[in-house]
C-alpha positions as CSV (number, residue, x, y, z in Angstrom):
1,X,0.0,0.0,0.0
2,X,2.7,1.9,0.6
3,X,5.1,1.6,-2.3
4,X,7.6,4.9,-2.7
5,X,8.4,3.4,-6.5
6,X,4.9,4.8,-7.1
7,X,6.9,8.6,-7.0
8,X,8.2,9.1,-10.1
9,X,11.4,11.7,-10.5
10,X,8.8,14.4,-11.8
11,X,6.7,14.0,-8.5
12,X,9.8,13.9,-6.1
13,X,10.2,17.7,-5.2
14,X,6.4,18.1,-4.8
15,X,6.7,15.1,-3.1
16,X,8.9,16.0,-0.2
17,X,7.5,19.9,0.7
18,X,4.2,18.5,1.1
19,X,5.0,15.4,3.1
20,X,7.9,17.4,4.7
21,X,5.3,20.1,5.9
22,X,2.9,17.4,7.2
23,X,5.5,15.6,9.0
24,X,6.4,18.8,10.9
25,X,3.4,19.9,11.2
26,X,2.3,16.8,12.5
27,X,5.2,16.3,15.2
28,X,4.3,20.2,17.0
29,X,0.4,19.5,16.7
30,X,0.8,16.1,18.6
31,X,3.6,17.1,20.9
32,X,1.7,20.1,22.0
33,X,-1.6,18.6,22.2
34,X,-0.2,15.9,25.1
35,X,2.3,19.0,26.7
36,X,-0.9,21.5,27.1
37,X,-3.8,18.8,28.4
38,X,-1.0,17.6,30.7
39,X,0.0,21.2,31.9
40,X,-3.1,22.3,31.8
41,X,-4.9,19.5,34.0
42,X,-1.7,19.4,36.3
43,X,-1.9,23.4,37.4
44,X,-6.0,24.1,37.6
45,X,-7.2,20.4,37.7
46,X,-9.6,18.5,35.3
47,X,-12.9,20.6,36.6
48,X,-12.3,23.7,34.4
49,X,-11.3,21.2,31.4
50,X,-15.0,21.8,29.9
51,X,-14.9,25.7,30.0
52,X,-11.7,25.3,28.0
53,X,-12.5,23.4,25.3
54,X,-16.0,24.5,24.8
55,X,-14.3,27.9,24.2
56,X,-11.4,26.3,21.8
57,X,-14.5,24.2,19.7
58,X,-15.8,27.5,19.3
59,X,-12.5,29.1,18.4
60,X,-12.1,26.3,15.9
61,X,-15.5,26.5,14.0
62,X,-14.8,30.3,13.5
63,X,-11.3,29.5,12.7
64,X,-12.1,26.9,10.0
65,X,-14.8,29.1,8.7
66,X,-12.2,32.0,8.1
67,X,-10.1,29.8,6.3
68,X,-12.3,28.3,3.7
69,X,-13.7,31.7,3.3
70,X,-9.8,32.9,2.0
71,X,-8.3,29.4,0.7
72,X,-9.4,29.6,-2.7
73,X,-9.3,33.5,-3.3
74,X,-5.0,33.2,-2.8
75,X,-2.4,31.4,-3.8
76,X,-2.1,28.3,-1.0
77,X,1.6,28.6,-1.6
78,X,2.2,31.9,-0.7
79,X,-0.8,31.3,2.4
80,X,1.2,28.6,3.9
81,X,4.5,30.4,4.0
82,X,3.0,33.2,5.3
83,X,0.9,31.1,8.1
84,X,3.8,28.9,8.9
85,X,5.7,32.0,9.5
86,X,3.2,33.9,11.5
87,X,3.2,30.2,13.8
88,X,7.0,30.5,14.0
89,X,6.4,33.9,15.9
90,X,3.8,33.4,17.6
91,X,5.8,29.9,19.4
92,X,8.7,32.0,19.7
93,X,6.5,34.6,22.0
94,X,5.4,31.1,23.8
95,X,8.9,30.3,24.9
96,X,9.1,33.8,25.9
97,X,6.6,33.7,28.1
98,X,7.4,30.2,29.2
99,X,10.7,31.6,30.3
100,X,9.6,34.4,32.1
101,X,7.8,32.0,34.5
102,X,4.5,33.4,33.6
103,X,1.4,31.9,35.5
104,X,1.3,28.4,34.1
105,X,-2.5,28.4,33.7
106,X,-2.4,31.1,31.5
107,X,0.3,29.6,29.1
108,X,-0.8,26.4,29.2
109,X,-4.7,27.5,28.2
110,X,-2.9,29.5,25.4
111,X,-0.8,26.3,24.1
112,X,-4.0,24.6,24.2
113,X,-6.4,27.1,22.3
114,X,-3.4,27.6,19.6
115,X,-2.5,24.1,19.4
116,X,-6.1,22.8,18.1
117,X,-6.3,26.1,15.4
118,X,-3.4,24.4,14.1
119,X,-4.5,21.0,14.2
120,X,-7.5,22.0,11.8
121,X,-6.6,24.8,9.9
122,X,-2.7,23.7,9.4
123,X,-3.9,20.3,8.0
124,X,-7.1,22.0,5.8
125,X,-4.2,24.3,4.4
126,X,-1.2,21.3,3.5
127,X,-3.8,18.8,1.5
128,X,-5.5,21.6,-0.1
129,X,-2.1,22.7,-1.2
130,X,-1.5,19.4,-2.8
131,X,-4.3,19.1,-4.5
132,X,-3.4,22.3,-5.8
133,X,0.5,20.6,-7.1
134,X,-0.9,17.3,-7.9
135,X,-3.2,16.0,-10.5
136,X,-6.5,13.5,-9.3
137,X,-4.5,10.4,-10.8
138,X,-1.3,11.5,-8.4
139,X,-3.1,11.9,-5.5
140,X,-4.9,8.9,-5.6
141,X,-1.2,7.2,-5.9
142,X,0.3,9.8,-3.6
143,X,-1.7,10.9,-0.4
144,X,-1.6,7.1,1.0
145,X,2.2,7.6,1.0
146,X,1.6,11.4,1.8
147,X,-0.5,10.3,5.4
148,X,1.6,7.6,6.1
149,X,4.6,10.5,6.4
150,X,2.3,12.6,9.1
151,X,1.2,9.5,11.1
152,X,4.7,9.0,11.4
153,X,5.4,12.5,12.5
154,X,2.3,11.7,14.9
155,X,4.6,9.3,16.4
156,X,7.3,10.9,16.8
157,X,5.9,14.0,18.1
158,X,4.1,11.8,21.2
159,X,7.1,9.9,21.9
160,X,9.2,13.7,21.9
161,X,6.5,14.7,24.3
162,X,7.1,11.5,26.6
163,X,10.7,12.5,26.0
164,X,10.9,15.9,27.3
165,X,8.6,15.2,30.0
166,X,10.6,12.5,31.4
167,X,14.0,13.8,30.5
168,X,14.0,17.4,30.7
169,X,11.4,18.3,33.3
170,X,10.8,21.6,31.2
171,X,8.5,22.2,28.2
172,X,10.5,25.7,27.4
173,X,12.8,24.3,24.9
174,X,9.8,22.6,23.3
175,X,8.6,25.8,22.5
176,X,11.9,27.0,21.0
177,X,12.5,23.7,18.6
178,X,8.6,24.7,17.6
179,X,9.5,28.0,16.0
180,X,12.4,26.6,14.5
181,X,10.6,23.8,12.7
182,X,8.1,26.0,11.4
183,X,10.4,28.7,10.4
184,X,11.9,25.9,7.9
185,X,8.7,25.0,7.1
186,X,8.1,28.5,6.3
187,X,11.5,28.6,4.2
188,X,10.4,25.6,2.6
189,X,6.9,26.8,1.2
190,X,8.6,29.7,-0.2
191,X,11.2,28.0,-1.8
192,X,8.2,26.0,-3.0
193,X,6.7,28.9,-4.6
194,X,9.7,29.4,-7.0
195,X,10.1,25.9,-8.3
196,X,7.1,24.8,-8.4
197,X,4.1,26.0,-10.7
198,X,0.0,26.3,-9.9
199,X,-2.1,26.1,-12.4
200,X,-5.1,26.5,-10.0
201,X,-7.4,29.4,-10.2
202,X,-8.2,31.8,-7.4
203,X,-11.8,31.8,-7.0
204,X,-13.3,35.4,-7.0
205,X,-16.2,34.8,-4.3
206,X,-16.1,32.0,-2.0
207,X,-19.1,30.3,0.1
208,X,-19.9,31.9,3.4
209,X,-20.7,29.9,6.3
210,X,-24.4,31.0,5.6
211,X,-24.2,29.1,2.1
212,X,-22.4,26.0,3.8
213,X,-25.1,25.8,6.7
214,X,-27.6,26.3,4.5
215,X,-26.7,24.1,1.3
216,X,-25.8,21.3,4.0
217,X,-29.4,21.8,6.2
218,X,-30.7,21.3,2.9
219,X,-28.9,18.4,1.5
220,X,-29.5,16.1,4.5
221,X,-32.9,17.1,5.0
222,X,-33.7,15.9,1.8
223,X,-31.9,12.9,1.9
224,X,-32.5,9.8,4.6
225,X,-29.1,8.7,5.2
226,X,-27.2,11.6,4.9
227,X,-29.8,13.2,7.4
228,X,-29.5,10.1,10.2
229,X,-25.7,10.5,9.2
230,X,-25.6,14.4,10.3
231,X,-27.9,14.0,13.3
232,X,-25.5,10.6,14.1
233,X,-22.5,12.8,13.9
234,X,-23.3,15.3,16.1
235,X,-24.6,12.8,19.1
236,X,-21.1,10.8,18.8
237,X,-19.9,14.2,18.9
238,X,-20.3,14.3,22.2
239,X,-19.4,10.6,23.2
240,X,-16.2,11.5,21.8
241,X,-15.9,14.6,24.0
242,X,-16.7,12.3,27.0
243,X,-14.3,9.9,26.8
244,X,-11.5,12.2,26.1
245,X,-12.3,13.9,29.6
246,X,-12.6,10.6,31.2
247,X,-9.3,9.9,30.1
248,X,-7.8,12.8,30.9
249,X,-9.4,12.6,34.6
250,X,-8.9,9.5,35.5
251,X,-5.1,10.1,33.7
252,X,-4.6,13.0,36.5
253,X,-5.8,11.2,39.1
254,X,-3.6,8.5,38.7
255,X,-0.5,10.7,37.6
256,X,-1.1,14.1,39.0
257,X,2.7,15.5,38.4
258,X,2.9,17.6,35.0
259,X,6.0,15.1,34.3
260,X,4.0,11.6,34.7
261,X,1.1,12.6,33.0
262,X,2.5,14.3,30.1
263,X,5.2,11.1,29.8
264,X,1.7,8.9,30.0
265,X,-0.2,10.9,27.6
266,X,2.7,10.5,25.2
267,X,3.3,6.8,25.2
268,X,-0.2,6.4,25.6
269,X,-0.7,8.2,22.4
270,X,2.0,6.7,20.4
271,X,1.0,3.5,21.0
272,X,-2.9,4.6,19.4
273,X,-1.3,6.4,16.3
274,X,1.0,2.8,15.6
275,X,-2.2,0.9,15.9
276,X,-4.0,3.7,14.1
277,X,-1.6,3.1,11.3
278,X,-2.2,-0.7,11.4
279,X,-5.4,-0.3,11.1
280,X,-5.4,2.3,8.4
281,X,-3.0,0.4,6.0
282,X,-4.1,-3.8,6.4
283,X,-8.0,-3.0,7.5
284,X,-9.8,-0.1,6.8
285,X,-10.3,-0.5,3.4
286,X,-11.0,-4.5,3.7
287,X,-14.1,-3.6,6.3
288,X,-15.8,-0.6,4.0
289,X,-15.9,-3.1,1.3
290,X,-16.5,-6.2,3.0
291,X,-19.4,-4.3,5.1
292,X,-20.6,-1.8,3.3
293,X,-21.9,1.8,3.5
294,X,-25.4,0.0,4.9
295,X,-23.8,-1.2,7.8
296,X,-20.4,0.2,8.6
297,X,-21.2,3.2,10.1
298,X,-23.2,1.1,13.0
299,X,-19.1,0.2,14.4
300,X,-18.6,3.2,16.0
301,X,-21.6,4.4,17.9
302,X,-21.4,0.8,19.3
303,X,-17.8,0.7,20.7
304,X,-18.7,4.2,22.0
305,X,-21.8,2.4,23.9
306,X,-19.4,0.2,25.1
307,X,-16.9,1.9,26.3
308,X,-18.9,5.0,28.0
309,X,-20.6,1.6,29.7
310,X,-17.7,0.1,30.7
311,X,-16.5,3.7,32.5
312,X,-19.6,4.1,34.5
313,X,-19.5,0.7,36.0
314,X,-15.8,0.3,36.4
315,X,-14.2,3.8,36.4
316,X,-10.4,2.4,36.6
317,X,-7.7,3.9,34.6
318,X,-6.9,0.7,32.3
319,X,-10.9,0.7,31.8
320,X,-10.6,4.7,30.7
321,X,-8.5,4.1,28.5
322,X,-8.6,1.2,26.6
323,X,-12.1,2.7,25.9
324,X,-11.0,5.6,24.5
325,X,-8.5,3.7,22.8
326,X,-11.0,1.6,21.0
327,X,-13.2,4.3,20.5
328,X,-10.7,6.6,18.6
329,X,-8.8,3.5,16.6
330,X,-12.9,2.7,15.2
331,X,-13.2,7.0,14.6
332,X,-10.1,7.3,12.9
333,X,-9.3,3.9,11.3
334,X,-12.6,2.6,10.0
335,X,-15.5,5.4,10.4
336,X,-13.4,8.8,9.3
337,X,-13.0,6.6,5.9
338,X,-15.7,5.2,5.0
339,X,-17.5,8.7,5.4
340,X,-15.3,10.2,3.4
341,X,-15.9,7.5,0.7
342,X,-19.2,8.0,1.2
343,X,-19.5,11.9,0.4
344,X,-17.9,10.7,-2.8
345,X,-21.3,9.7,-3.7
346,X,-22.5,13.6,-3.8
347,X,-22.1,15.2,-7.1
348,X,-19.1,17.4,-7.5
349,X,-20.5,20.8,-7.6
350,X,-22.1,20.5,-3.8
351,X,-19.2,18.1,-2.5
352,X,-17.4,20.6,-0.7
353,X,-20.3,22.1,1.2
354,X,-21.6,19.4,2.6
355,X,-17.9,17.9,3.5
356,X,-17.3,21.2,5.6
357,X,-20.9,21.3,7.2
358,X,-20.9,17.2,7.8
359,X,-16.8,17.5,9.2
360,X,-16.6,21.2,10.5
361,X,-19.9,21.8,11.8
362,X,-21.5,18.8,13.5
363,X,-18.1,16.9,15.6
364,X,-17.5,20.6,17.2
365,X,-21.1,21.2,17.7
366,X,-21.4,18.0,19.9
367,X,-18.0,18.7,21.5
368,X,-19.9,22.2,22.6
369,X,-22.7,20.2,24.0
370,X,-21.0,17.7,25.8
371,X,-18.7,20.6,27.6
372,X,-21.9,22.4,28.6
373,X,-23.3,18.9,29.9
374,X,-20.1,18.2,31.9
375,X,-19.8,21.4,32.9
376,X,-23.4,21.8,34.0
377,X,-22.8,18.5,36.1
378,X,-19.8,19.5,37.5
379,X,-21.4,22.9,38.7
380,X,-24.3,20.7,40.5
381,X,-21.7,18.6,42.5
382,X,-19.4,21.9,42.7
383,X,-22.5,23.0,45.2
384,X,-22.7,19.9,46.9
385,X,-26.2,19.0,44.9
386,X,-24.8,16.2,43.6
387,X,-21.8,13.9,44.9
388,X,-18.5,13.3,42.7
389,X,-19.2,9.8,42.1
390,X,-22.8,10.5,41.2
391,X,-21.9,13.5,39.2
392,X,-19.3,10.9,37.0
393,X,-22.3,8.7,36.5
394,X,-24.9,11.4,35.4
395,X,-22.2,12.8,32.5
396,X,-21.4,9.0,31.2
397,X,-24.8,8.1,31.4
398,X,-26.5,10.8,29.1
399,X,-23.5,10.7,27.0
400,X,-24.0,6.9,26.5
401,X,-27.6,7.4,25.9
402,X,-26.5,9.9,22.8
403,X,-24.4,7.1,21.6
404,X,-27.5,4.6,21.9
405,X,-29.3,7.1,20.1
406,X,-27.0,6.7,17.5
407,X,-26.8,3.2,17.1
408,X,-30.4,3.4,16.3
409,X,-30.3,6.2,14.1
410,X,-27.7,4.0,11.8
411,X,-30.5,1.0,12.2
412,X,-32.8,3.7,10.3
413,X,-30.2,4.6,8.0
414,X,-29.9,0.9,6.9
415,X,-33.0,0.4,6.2
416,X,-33.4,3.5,4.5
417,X,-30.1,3.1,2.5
418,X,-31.5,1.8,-0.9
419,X,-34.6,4.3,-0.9
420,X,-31.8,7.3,-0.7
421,X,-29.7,5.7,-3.5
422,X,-32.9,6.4,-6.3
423,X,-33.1,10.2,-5.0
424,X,-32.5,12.4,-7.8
425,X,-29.9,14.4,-5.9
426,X,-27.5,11.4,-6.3
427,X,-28.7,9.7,-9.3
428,X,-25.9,11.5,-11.5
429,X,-23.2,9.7,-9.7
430,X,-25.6,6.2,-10.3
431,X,-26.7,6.1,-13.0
432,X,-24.0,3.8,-15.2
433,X,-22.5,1.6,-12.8
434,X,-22.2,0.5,-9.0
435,X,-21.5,3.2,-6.8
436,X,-19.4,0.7,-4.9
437,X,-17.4,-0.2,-7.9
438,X,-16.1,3.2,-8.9
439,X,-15.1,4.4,-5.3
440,X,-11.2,3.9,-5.3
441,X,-10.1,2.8,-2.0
C-alpha cells in the first residue's frame, strides 16, 4: 500500500515539501496537544477542562470558517509560507513567556487554544495545497504515501512529548524547537513557490458559512441517510468529547505531576497512532468493502456504547482508557474513511459544502454540547447537589444514551439506504455503474 516506487522523478520535489510540511506539522500539533492537556490539567485540575474546550470548539469552528472563506481566493503557496511563518512567531512569544515563568494556567490554556487552530486549519491548508500541485490520478497514488509520512510525524511528536517530560522536566525548549521547525517549514513553502508552478485558479467569491449551513441543512434534510448521518455525527460528537475527559481525569488522578502525566499521555498516544496506522493500512479499506456503507457506520456508535458503559461501572484507569483507545482507533481507522468514501457519492458541484458542514460543523457542535453537559454536572456537584461519584455517573450516562441514540439512528439509516440511492440528488453519480465499484479505496 505503501510503495515509494509509485513517486516518479517528476513527482519527487512536490513530493517532499508537502510530506515534509505534514510531518512537521504533525510532530508540533501532537507534541503540543499531550504538553498543554498535561499542563493544563496538572496546574488548575480536570474541573475547568469543559470551560476550555467549549471555548477552543468554538475558536475552531470560526477558525475553520475564516479559512475556507480565504483558501481559494490566494495562492495556498504563498498562504502557507506566510501562516507557517506567522506560527513561527507566535511559538517563539510562547517560549518567551514560558521563560519568564508566567502563571502556568495562562500559558498552558494559550498552548492549548493555539494548538487545536493548528490541528484544523494547518492540515485543511497542507492537502488543499496538494491538491493544488498534484493531479487527481497523483493523489490517488500519492496521499496514501503522503498520510503515512504525518502518522509517522504523529509518532514521533508523542514519543518527543514522553521524551521531554521524562528527561527534561521543562517544556520551554519545546517551544523553541517549535518555532524553528516552522520557520523551515516557512523557508520551505517559499522555496516552494519558486520551483514549483500552480495552475489552480483563485476563485473570485467564495461560500460563506451561511451558504455551507444552508446548502448542507438542505442536502441532508432531503436525503434519509445523509440526514441520520448528520444528526448521528453530532450525538457521537459528544461521546467522543466524553471519553476524552474521562481519560484525561482519570489520567490525573492516577498521575497528578505535570512530568507523569505528560510522559503517559505521550506513550499512551504513540501507542494509538502505531495501531492507528495498522489499522489504516491492512484493514480499513478490507471492512468498508467487506461491510458496506449499509452497515459500517453502525461500528462506532457501538464501541462508543461500550466503552462509555464500561467507565460508568468500572471507572479504573486501564478501563478509561482502553475505551478511548477503542473508540478513537474505530473514529479514525474505520468510520473517518468510509464517510469520506461515502461523500464521494455527492455530485461534484455540492461536494465541498456538505464535507465542511458534515466535518466542521456537526463533531465541534457536539463537542460544545457535551462541555456544557459536563460542565453543567460538575457545577451541581461543585455546590454539593450532587456527589463526585454521582456526578461521573450522570455525564457517562447521558453521553452513553446519545451514543445509543446513534446506534439506532444508523439501524434507520440501513433500512433507508437503498430508498436514498434512487433520490435524484444522487442519481448522477448512479446512473452507469455501481456506486461501490467506482469508489477507489
Amino acid at each position: 500500500m505503501f510503495n515509494l516506487t509509485r513517486i516518479t522523478p517528476g513527482e519527487r520535489l512536490r513530493f517532499f515539501v508537502i510530506a515534509t510540511l505534514l510531518f512537521i506539522n504533525s510532530i508540533i500539533v501532537q507534541s503540543n496537544g499531550v504538553v498543554a492537556i498535561s499542563g493544563f490539567i496538572s496546574n488548575t485540575g480536570p474541573q475547568w477542562i469543559p470551560l476550555v474546550w467549549g471555548v477552543d470548539n468554538l475558536i475552531i469552528f470560526l477558525s475553520a470558517t475564516g479559512y475556507s472563506l480565504i483558501s481559494d481566493k490566494f495562492d495556498r503557496r504563498k498562504l502557507a509560507s506566510v501562516a507557517f511563518f506567522i506560527a513561527a512567531l507566535i511559538y517563539l512569544a510562547m517560549y518567551f513567556l514560558f521563560r519568564l515563568g508566567v502563571d502556568s494556567r495562562i500559558t498552558y490554556t494559550l498552548l492549548m487554544v493555539l494548538n487545536d487552530q493548528q490541528w484544523i486549519v494547518f492540515a485543511l491548508m497542507i492537502w488543499a495545497l496538494a491538491s493544488d500541485v498534484f493531479s487527481v490520478a497523483e493523489n490517488k497514488r500519492l496521499f496514501p504515501l503522503i498520510g503515512l509520512v504525518g502518522f509517522i510525524g504523529g509518532i514521533l511528536g508523542n514519543g518527543l512529548a514522553a521524551s521531554v517530560a521524562r528527561f527534561l522536566g521543562s517544556n520551554v525548549e519545546l517551544m523553541l524547537f517549535n518555532s524553528l521547525l516552522l520557520t523551515f517549514s516557512a523557508g520551505l513553502a517559499a522555496f516552494f513557490i519558486r520551483l514549483v508552478k500552480s495552475t489552480v485558479r483563485q476563485a473570485s467569491r467564495g461560500d460563506t458559512p451561511k451558504d455551507i449551513l444552508q446548502d448542507g441543512l438542505t442536502f441532508v434534510r432531503e436525503i434519509p441517510i445523509y440526514r441520520y448521518l448528520a444528526l448521528a455525527m453530532l450525538l457521537v460528537g459528544i461521546g467522543l468529547n466524553t471519553v476524552e475527559y474521562q481519560l484525561a481525569v482519570g489520567g490525573y488522578l492516577q498521575y497528578p505531576g505535570i512530568g507523569d502525566l505528560q510522559a503517559f499521555l505521550g506513550l499512551f498516544r504513540m501507542v494509538r497512532m502505531i495501531s492507528l496506522l495498522i489499522v489504516q493500512a491492512l484493514l480499513s479499506s478490507w471492512l468498508i468493502k467487506r461491510i458496506g456503507f449499509k452497515s459500517i457506520f453502525i461500528i462506532l456508535p457501538t464501541v462508543m456504547f461500550l466503552a462509555l458503559a464500561g467507565t460508568f461501572f468500572f471507572p479504573f484507569l486501564i478501563v478509561i482508557a482502553a475505551g478511548e483507545y477503542l473508540v478513537r482507533i474505530t473514529q479514525e481507522g474505520v468510520d473517518d474513511p468510509s464517510r469520506r468514501a461515502l461523500v464521494g457519492l455527492i455530485p461534484d458541484e455540492q461536494r465541498g459544502r456538505i464535507s465542511a458542514f458534515l466535518d466542521g460543523y456537526l463533531y465541534p457542535l457536539g463537542a460544545v454540547i457535551s462541555c456544557i453537559l459536563i460542565g453543567g454536572v460538575l457545577l451541581l456537584g461543585r455546590y454539593g447537589l450532587l456527589s463526585q461519584a454521582t456526578t461521573q455517573r450522570v455525564y457517562l450516562g447521558i453521553s452513553a444514551l446519545a451514543a445509543a441514540t446513534a446506534i439506532w439512528l444508523f439501524v434507520r439509516f440501513r433500512s433507508t439506504y437503498d430508498q436514498s440511492m434512487l433520490n435524484w440528488r444522487l442519481r448522477r453519480r448512479t446512473r452507469k455503474s455501481d456506486v461501490m465499484d467506482k469508489l477507489d479505496f
